[in-house]
C-alpha positions as CSV (number, residue, x, y, z in Angstrom):
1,X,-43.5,145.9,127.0
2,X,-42.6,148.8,129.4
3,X,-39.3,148.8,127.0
4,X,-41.0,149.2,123.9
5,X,-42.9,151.9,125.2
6,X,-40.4,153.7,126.7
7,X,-38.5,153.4,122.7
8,X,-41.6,154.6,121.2
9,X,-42.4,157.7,123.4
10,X,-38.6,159.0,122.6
11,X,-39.0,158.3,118.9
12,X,-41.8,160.9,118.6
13,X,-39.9,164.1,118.7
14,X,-37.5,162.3,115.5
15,X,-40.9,162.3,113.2
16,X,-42.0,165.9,113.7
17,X,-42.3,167.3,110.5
18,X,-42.6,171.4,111.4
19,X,-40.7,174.1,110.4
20,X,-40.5,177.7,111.5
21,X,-42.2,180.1,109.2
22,X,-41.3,183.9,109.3
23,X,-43.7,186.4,107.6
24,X,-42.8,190.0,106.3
25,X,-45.9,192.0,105.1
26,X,-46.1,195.1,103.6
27,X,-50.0,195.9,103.6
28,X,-51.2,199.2,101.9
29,X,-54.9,200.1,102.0
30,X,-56.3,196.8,101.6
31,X,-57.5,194.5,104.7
32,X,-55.9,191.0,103.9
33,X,-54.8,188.0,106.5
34,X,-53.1,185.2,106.3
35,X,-52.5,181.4,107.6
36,X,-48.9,179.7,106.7
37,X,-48.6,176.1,106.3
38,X,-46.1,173.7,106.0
39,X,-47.7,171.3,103.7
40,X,-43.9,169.1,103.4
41,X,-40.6,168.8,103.8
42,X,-39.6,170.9,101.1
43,X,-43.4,172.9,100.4
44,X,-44.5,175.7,101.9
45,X,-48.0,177.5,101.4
46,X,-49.7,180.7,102.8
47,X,-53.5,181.4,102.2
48,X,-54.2,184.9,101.7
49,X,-58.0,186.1,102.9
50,X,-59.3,189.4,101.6
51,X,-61.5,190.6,104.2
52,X,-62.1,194.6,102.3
53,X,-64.6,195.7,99.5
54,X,-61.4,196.3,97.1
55,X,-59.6,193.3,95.1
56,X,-55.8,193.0,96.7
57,X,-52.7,192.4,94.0
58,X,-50.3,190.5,96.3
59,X,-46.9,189.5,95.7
60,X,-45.7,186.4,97.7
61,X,-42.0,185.8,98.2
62,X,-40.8,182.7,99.0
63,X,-37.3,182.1,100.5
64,X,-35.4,179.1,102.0
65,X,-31.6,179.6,102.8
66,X,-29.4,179.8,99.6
67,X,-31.9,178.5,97.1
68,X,-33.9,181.4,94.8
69,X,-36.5,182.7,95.9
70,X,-39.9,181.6,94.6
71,X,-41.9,184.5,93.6
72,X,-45.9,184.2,93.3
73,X,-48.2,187.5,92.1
74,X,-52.0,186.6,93.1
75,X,-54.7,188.6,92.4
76,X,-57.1,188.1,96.0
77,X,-60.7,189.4,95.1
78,X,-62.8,191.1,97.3
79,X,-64.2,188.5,100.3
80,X,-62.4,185.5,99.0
81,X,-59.1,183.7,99.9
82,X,-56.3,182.3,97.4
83,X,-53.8,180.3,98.4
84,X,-49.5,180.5,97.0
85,X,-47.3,177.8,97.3
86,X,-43.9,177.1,96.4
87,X,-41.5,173.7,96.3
88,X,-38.1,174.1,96.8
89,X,-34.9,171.5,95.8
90,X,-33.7,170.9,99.3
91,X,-35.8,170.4,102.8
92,X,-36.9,173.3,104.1
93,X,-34.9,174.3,107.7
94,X,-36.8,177.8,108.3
95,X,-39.4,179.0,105.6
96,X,-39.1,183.2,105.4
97,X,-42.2,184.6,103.2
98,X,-42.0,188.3,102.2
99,X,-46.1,189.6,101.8
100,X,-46.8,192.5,100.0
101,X,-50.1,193.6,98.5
102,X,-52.0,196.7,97.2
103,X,-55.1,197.6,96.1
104,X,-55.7,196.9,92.8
C-alpha cells in the first residue's frame, strides 16, 4: 500500500495543468485591473475590472509562440468587469497578453 502511495504522490506534478502568463499593459487615464486565467490547455482568459467613473476601450492581445495572435477590443464600462478570452490550435507553453486601454 506504501507502494501505491509512494506512485501516486510522484504522479501529481505530471497532472498540473498551469501555465505561465506574462501581461504587458499600456494604461492611459483610466483605472482598470486585471486577473489572468488559464481556463485549459489551449484557453486563456483575463478579466478586466474598471474601477474609474469613465468607460475604458481596451484592446487585448493574445499571443502563444508562433501561432497569430488573437486580438479582442472590449469596451469595460464604468464600475463593471468584462472578461476576453482566446483558444488557440496548439497547447499553450507560456500565454503573453499585451493590455492596452483608453478612455473612451
Amino acid at each position: 500500500m506504501k507502494k501505491y502511495c509512494a506512485v501516486l504522490l510522484a504522479l501529481l506534478p505530471l497532472t498540473a495543468l498551469a501555465y505561465p502568463i506574462d501581461v504587458e499593459k499600456d494604461i492611459d487615464g483610466v483605472k482598470v485591473d486585471y486577473t489572468t486565467y488559464d481556463t485549459d490547455r489551449d484557453i486563456g482568459s483575463i478579466t478586466l475590472n474598471n474601477y474609474g467613473d469613465v468607460a475604458a476601450q481596451c484592446k487585448v492581445s493574445f499571443r502563444n509562440g508562433p501561432e497569430a495572435p488573437r486580438v479582442r477590443r472590449v469596451l469595460v464600462p464604468a464600475k463593471k468587469s468584462v472578461d476576453a478570452t482566446a483558444k488557440f490550435n496548439r497547447e499553450i507553453i507560456k500565454l503573453r497578453i499585451a493590455l492596452s486601454c483608453k478612455p473612451e
